[in-house]
Residue frames as qw, qx, qy, qz and C-alpha x, y, z in Angstrom:
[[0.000, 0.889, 0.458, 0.000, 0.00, 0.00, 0.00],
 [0.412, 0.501, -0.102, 0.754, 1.55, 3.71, -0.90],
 [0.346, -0.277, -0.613, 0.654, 2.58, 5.65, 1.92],
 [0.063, -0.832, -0.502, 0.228, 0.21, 8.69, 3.11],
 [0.103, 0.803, -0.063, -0.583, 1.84, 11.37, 1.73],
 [0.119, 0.148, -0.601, -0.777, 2.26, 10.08, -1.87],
 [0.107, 0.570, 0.807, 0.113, -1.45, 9.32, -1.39],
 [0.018, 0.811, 0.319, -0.490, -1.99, 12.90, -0.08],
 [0.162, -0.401, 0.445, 0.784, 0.07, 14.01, -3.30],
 [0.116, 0.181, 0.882, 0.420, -1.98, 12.22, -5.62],
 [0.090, -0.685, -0.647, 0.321, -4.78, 13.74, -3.99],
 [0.058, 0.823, 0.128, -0.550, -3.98, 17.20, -4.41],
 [0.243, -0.225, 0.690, 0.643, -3.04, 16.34, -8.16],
 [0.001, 0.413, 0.820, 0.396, -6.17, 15.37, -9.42],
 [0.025, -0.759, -0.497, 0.421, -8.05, 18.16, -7.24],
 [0.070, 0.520, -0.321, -0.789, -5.69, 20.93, -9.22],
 [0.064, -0.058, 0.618, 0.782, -6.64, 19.08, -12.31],
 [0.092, 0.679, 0.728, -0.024, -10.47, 18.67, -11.40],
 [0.143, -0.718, -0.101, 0.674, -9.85, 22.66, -10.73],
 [0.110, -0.246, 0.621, 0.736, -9.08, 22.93, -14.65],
 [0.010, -0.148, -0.833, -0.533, -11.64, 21.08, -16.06],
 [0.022, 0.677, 0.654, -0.337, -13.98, 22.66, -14.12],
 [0.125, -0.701, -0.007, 0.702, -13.00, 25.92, -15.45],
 [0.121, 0.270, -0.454, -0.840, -12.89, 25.26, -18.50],
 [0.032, 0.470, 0.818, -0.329, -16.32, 23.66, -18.09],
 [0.164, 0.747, 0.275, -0.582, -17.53, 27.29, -17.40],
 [0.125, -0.479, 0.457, 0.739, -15.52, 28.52, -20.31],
 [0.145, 0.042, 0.819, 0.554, -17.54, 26.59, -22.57],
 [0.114, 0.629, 0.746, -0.188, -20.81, 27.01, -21.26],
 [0.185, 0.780, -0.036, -0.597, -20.41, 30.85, -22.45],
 [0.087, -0.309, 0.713, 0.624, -18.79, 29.87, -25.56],
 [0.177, 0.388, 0.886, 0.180, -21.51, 27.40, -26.51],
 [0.144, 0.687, 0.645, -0.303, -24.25, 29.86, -25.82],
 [0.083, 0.685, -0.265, -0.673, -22.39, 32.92, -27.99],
 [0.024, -0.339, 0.790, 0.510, -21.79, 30.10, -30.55],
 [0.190, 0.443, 0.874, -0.068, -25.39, 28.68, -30.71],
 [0.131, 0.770, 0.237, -0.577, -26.55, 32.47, -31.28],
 [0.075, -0.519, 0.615, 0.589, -24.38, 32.65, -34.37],
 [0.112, -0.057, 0.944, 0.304, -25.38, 29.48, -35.75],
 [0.270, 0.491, 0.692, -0.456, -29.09, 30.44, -35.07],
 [0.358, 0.791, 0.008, -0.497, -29.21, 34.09, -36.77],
 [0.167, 0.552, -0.409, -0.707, -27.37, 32.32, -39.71],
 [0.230, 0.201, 0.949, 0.081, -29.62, 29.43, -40.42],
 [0.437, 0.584, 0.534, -0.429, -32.61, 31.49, -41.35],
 [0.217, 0.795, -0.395, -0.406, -30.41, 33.35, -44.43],
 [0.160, -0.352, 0.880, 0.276, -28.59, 29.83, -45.06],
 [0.317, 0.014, 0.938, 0.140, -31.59, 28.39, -46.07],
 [0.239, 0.774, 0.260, -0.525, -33.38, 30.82, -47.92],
 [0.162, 0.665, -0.646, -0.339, -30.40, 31.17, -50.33],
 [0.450, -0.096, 0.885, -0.070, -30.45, 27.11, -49.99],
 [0.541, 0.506, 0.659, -0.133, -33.98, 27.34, -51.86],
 [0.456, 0.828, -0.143, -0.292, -33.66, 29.99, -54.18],
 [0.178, -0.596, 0.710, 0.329, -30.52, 28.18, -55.30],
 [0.416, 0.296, 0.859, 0.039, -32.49, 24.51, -55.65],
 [0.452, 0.750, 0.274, -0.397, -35.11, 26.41, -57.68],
 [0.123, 0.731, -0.509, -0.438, -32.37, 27.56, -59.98],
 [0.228, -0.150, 0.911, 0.309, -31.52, 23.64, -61.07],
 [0.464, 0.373, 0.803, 0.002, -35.06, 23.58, -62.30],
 [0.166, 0.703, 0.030, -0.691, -35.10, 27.04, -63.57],
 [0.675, 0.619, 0.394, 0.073, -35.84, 27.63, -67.44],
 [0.050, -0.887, 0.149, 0.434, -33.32, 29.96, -67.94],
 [0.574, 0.807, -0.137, 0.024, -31.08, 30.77, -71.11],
 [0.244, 0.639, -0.652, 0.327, -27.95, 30.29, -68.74],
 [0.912, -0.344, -0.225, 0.002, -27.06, 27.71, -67.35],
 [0.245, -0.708, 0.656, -0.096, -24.03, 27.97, -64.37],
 [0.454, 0.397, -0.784, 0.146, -21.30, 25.36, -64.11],
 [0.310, -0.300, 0.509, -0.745, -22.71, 24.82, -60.91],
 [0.693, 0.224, 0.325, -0.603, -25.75, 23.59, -61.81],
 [0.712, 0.441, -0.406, -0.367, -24.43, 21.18, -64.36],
 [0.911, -0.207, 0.309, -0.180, -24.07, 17.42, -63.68],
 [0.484, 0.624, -0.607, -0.088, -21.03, 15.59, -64.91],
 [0.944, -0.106, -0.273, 0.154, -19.63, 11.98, -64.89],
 [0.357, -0.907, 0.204, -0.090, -17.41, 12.18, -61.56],
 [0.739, 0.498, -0.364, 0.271, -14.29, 11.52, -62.66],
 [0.313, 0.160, -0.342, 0.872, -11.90, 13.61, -59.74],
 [0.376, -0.757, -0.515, -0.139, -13.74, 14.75, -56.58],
 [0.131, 0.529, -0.244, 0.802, -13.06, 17.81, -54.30],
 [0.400, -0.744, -0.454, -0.283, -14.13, 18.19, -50.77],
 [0.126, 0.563, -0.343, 0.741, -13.92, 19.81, -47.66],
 [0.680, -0.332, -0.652, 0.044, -13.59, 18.88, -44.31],
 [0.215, -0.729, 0.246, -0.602, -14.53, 21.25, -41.02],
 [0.747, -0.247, -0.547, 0.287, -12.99, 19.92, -37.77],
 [0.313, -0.912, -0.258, -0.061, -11.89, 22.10, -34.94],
 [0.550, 0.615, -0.451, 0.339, -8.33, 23.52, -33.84],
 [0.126, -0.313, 0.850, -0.404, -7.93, 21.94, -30.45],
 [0.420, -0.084, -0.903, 0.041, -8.74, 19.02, -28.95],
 [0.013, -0.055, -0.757, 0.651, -10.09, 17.92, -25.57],
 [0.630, -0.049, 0.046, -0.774, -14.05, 17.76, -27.02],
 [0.785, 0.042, 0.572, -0.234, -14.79, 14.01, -26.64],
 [0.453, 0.000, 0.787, 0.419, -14.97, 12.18, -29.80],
 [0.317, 0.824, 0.157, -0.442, -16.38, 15.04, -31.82],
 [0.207, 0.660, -0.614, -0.380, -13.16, 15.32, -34.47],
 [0.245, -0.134, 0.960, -0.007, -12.91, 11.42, -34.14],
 [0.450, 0.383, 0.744, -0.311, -16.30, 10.83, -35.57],
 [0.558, 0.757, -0.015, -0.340, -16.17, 13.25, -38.57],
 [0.185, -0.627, 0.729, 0.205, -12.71, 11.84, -39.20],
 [0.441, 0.012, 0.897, 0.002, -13.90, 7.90, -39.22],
 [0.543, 0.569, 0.592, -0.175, -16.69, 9.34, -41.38],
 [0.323, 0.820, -0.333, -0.335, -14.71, 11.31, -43.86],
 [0.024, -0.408, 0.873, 0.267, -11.95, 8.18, -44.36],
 [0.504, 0.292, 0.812, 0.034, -14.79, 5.73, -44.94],
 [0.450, 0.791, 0.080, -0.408, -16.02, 7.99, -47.64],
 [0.308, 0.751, -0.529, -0.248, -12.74, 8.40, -49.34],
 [0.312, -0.146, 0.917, 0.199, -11.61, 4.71, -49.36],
 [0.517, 0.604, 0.562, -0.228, -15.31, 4.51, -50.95],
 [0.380, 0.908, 0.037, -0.174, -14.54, 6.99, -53.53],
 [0.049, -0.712, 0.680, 0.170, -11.14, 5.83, -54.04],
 [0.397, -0.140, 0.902, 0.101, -11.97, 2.19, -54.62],
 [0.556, 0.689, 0.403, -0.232, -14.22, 3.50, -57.34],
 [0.722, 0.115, 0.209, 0.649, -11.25, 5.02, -59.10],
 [0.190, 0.863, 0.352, 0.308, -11.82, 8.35, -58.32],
 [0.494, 0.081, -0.335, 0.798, -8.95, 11.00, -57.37],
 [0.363, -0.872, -0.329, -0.015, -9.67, 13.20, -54.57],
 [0.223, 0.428, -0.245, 0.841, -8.26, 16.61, -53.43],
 [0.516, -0.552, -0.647, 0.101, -8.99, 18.29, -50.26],
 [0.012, 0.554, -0.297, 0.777, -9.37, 21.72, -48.36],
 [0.467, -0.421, -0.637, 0.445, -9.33, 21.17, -44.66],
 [0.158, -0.594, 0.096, -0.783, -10.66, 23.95, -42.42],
 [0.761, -0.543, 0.172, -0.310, -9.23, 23.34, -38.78],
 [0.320, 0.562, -0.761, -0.042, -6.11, 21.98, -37.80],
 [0.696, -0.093, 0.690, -0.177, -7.23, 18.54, -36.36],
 [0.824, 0.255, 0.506, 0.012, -8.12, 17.83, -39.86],
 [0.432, 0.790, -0.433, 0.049, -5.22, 19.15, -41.58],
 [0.213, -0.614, 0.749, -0.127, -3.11, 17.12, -39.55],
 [0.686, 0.032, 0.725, -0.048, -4.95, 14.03, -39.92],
 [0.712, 0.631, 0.223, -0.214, -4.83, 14.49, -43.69],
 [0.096, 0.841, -0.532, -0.019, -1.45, 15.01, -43.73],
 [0.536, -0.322, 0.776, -0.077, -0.72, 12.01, -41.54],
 [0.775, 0.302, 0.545, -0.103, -3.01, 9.80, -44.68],
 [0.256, -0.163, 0.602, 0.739, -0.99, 11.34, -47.66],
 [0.386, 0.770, 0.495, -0.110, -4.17, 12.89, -48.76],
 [0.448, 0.230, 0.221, 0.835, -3.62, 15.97, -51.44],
 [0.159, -0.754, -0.448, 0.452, -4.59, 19.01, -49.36],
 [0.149, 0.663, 0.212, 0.702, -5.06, 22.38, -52.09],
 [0.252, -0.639, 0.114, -0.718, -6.18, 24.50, -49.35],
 [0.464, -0.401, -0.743, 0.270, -6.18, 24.91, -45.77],
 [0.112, -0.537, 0.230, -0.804, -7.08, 27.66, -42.67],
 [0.695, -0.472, -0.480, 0.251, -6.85, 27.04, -39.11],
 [0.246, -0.389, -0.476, 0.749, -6.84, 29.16, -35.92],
 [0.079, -0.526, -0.441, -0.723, -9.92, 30.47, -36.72],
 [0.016, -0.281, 0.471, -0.836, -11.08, 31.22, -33.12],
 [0.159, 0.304, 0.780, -0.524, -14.23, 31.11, -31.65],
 [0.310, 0.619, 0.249, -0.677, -16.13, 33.06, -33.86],
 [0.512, 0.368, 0.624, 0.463, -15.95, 32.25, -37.89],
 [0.134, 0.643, -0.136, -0.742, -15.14, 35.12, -40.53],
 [0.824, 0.463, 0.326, 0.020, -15.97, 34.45, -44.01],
 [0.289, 0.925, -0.223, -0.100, -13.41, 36.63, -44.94],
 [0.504, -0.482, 0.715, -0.050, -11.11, 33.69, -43.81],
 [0.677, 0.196, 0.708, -0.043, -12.81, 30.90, -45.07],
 [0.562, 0.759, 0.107, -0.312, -13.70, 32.45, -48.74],
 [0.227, 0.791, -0.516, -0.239, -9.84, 31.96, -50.11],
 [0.399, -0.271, 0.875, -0.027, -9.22, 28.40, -49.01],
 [0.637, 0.334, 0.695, -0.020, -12.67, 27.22, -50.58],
 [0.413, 0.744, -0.173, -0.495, -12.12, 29.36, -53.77],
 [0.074, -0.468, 0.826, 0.306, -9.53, 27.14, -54.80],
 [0.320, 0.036, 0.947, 0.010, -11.82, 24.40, -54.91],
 [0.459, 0.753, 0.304, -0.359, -14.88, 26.47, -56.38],
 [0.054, -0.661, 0.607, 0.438, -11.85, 27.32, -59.00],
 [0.098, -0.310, 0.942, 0.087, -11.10, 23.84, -59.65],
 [0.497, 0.421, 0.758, 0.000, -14.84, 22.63, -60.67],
 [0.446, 0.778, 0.001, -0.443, -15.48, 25.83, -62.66],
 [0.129, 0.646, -0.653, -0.374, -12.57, 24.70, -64.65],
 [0.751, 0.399, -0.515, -0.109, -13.05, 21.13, -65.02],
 [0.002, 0.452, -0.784, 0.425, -10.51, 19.88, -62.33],
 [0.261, 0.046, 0.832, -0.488, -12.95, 18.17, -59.95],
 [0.346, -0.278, -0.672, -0.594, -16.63, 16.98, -61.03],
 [0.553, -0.623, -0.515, -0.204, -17.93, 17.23, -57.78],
 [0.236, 0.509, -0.385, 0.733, -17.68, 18.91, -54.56],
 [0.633, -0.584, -0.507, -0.024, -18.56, 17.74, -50.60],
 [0.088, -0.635, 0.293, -0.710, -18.37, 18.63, -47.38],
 [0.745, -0.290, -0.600, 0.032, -18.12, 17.35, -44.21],
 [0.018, 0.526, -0.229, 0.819, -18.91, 18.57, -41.02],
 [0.203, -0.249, -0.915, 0.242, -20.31, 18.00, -37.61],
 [0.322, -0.469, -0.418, -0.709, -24.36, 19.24, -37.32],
 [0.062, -0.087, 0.587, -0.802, -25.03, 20.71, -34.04],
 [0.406, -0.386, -0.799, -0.219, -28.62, 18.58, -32.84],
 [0.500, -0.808, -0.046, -0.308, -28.37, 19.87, -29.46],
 [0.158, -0.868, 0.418, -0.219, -26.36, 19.81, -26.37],
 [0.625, -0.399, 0.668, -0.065, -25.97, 16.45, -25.77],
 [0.738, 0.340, 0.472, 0.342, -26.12, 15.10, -29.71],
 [0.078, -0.735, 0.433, 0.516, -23.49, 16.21, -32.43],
 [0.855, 0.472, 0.213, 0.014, -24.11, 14.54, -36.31],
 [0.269, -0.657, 0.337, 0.619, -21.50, 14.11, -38.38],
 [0.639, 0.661, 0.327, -0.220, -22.52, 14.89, -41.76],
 [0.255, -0.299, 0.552, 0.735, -20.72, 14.52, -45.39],
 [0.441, 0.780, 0.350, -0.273, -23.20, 16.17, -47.91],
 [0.439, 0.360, 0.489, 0.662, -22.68, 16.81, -51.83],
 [0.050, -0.713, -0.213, 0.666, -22.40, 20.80, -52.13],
 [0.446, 0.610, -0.406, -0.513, -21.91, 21.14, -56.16],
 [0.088, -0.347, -0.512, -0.781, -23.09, 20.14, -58.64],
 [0.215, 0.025, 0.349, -0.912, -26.41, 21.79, -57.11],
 [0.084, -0.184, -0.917, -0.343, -29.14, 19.75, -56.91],
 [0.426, -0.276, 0.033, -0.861, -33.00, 20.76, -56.23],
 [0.811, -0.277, -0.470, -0.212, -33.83, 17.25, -55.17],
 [0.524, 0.068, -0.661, 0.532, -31.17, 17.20, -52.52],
 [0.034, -0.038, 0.408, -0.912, -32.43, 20.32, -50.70],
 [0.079, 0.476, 0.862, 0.158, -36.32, 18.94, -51.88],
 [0.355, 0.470, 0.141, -0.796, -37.35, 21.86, -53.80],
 [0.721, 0.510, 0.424, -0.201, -40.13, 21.25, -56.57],
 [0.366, -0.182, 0.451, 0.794, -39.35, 20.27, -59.89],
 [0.377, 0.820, 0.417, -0.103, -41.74, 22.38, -61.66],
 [0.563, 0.288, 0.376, 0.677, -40.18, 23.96, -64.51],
 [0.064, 0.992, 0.107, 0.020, -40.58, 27.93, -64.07],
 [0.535, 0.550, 0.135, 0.627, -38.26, 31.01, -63.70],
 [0.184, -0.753, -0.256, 0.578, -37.26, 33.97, -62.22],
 [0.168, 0.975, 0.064, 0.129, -37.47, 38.00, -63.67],
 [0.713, -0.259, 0.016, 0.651, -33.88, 38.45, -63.76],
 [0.299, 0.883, 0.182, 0.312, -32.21, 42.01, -63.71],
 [0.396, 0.538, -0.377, -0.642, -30.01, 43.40, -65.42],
 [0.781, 0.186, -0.514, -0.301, -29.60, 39.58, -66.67],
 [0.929, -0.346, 0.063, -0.119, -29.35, 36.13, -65.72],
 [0.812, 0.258, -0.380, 0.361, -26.12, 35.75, -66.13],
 [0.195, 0.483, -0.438, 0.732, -24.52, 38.37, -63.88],
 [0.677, -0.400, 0.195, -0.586, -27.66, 37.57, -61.04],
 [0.992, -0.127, 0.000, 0.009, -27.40, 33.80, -61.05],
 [0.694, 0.468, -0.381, 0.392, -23.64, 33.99, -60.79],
 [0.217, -0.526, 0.319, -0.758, -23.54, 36.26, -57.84],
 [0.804, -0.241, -0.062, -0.540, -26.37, 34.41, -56.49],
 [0.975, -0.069, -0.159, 0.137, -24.62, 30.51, -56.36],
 [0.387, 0.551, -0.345, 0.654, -21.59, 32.51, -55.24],
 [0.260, -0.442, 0.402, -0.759, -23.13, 33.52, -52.06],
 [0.889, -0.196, -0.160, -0.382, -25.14, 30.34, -51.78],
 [0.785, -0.066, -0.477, 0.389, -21.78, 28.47, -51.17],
 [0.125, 0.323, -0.348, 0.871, -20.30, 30.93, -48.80],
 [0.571, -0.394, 0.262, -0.670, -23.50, 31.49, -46.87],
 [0.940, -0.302, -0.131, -0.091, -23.12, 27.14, -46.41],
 [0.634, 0.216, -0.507, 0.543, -19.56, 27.31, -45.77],
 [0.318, -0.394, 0.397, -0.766, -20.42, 29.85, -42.76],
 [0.763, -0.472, 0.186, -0.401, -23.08, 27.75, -41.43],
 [0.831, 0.187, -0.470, 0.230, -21.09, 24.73, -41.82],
 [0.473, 0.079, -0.492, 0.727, -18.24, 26.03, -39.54],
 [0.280, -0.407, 0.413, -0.765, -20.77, 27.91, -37.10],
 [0.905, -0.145, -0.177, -0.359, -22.06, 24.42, -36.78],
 [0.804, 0.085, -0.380, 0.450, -19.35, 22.50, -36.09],
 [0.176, 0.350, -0.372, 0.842, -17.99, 25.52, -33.75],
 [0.600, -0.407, 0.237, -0.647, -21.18, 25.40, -31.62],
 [0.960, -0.109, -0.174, -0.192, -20.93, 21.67, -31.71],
 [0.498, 0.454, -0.539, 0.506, -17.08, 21.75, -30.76],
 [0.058, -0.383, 0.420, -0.821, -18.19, 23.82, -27.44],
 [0.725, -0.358, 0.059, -0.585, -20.70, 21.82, -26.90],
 [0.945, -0.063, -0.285, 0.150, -19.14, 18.34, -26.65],
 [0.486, 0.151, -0.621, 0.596, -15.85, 19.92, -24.95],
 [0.528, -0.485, 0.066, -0.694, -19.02, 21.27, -22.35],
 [0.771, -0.426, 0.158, -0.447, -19.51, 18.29, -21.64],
 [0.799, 0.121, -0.351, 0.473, -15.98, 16.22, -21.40],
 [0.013, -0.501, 0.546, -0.671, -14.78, 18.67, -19.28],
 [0.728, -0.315, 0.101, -0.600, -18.30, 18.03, -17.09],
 [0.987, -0.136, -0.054, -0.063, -17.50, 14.24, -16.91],
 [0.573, 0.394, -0.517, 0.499, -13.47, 14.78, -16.60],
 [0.140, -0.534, 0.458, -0.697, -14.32, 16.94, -13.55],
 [0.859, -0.256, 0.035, -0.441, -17.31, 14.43, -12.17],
 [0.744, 0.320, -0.526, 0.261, -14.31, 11.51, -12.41],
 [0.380, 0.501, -0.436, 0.644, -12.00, 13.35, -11.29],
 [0.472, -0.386, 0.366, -0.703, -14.49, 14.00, -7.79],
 [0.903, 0.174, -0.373, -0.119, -14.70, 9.93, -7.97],
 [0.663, 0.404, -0.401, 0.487, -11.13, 9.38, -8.25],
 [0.066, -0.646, 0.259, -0.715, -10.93, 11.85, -5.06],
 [0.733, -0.378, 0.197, -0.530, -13.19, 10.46, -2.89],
 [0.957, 0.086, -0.271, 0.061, -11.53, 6.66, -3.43],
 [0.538, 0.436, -0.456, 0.559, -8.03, 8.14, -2.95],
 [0.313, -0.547, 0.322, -0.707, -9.27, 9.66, 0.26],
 [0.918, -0.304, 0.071, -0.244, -10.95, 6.41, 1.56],
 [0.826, 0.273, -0.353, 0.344, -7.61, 4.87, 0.62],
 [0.210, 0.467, -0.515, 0.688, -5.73, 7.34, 2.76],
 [0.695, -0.424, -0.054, -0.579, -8.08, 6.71, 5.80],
 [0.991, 0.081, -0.107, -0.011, -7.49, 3.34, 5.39],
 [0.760, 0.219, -0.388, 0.473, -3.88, 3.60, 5.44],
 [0.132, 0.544, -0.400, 0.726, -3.86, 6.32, 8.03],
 [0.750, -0.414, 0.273, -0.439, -6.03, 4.28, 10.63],
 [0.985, 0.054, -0.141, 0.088, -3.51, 1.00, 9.78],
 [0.497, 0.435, -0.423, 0.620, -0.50, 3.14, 10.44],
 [0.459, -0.497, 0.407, -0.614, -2.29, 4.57, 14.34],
 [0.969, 0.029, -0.102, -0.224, -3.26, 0.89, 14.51],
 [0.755, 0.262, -0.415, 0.435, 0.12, -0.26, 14.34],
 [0.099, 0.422, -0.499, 0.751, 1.88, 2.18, 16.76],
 [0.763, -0.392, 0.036, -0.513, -1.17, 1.19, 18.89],
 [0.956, 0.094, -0.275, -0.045, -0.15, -1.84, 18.68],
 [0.547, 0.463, -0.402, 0.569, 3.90, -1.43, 18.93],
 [0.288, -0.582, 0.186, -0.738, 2.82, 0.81, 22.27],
 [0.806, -0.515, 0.119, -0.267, 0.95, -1.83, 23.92],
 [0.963, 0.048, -0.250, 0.089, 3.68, -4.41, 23.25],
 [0.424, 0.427, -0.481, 0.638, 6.35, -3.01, 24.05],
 [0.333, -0.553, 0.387, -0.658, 4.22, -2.22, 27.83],
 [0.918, -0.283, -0.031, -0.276, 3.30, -5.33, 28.18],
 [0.850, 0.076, -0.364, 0.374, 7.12, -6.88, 27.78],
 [0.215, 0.498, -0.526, 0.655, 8.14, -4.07, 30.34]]
C-alpha cells in the first residue's frame, strides 16, 4: 500500500486538475451559448439562399451555371470542417472515421480526390493519410469570418469551374443539441433541387439586369452562406461536446478523489493501529 503522503500528493493532483476542467467547463458554457446564437441568426439566411438556389436547377433559364451542371465524376473535391484543439470528446474522431470511410469509398471507385481542410485537427490528420490538401485555414477562433474561409474554398470552387474536380462535398459535424453532435458529409456542387427537396416544376425567375450576372452572384453567395453555417455548426458543436468532457473529466476526477481519500483513511487508521499496537507491546514486555 503507498505511503500517506504520496497518497496525499496524488490527492492534491487530481483536485488541481479537477480545478481545470472545471473551469474550462464554465468557459464553454459561455462559448456554446455565444456560438449557438451565431449558428441560429445564420440558419434562417442559409436556407433561404439554400432554396432559391435549388429552384435555380429547375429554372428555365437561357444560362445555365457550371454549378448547376451534372457531370460523370471523374476527380472529386471536398472539404472537411474539424476544430483547432482538442479535448471535445470524440467530436473530431467521428467526422474523421466518417470522412476516411467515404474516401476509401470513392477511391476504390477510381476516383482521385483533393482536399481543403478547415481546422487543424483535420489538416493534420490528412497530412498524416498522404491525402492531397489544395487548401487549408486554421486558428480560426471562436467566432468564424468568411473573410477567412472564402480563399481556401475558392480554390476548390476554382477547380470545378474549370473542369478539375466533377464534384464537390463537405463534411462537417451538425449541431442537434447539447448532448447530440451529427456528423454529416453532404454533396455541395453540382447543385441539386432534389437534394435540398425543392419542386421540380419547370418555371423562372425576372432576372435584372440579366441572368447571367444575377445567377452567378447568387450561387456565389449560396456556397459561402453554407460554408459559414457549416463552420458555425461544427464551432457550436465543438463547445458543446468539450461542455460536456470537461463536465464528466471533472465528475471523475471528484470519484477518483473520494476513493483516494478512503484509501488514505485506510492507510492512516492502519499506520495509528500499528503504533497502537507497537505501544501496547512493548508495555506489556516491560
Amino acid at each position: 500500500m503507498p505511503s500517506g503522503k504520496e497518497i496525499r500528493n496524488k490527492i492534491k493532483s487530481v483536485e488541481n486538475t479537477r480545478k481545470i476542467t472545471k473551469a474550462m467547463e464554465m468557459v464553454s458554457v459561455s462559448k456554446m451559448r455565444k456560438a449557438q446564437e451565431r449558428m441560429r441568426a445564420a440558419r434562417p439566411y442559409g436556407e433561404k439562399i439554400r432554396r432559391v438556389a435549388a429552384n435555380l436547377s429547375h429554372a428555365l433559364s437561357e444560362y445555365r451555371h457550371p454549378f448547376l451542371t451534372v457531370r460523370d465524376p471523374q476527380s472529386i473535391g471536398f472539404i472537411l470542417v474539424t476544430s483547432d484543439k482538442g479535448l471535445c470528446g470524440g467530436l473530431n474522431s467521428n467526422i474523421l472515421r466518417l470522412v476516411l470511410g467515404k474516401m476509401k469509398e470513392l477511391e476504390a471507385r477510381g476516383m482521385k480526390l483533393q482536399a481543403t481542410c478547415i481546422g487543424n485537427k483535420g489538416l493534420g490528420f490528412m497530412q498524416r493519410m498522404g491525402a492531397k490538401v489544395v487548401s487549408q485555414v486554421v486558428a480560426l477562433g471562436d467566432k468564424p469570418h468568411l473573410e477567412k474561409l472564402i480563399g481556401p474554398v475558392k480554390v476548390q470552387l476554382d477547380a470545378y469551374i474549370k473542369g478539375e474536380i466533377d464534384a464537390l462535398y463537405i463534411g462537417y459535424t451538425r449541431f442537434i443539441n447539447t448532448m447530440k453532435q451529427e456528423p454529416v458529409f453532404e454533396k455541395l456542387l453540382p447543385l441539386s433541387g432534389d437534394a435540398v427537396g425543392s419542386s421540380k416544376t419547370k418555371w423562372d425567375y425576372v432576372y435584372e439586369p440579366e441572368s447571367k450576372a444575377v445567377i452567378d452572384d447568387l450561387l456565389i453567395r449560396y456556397v459561402e452562406a453554407l460554408i459559414y453555417q457549416t463552420v458555425a455548426e461544427n464551432i457550436a458543436s465543438e463547445q458543446a461536446a468539450r461542455m460536456v468532457a470537461m463536465k464528466s473529466a471533472s465528475d471523475n476526477a471528484k470519484n477518483v478523489i473520494g476513493e483516494l481519500k478512503l484509501v488514505y483513511n485506510k492507510a492512516r487508521q492502519a499506520a495509528i493501529t500499528k503504533e497502537l499496537s507497537e505501544i501496547v507491546g512493548g508495555a506489556a514486555a516491560v
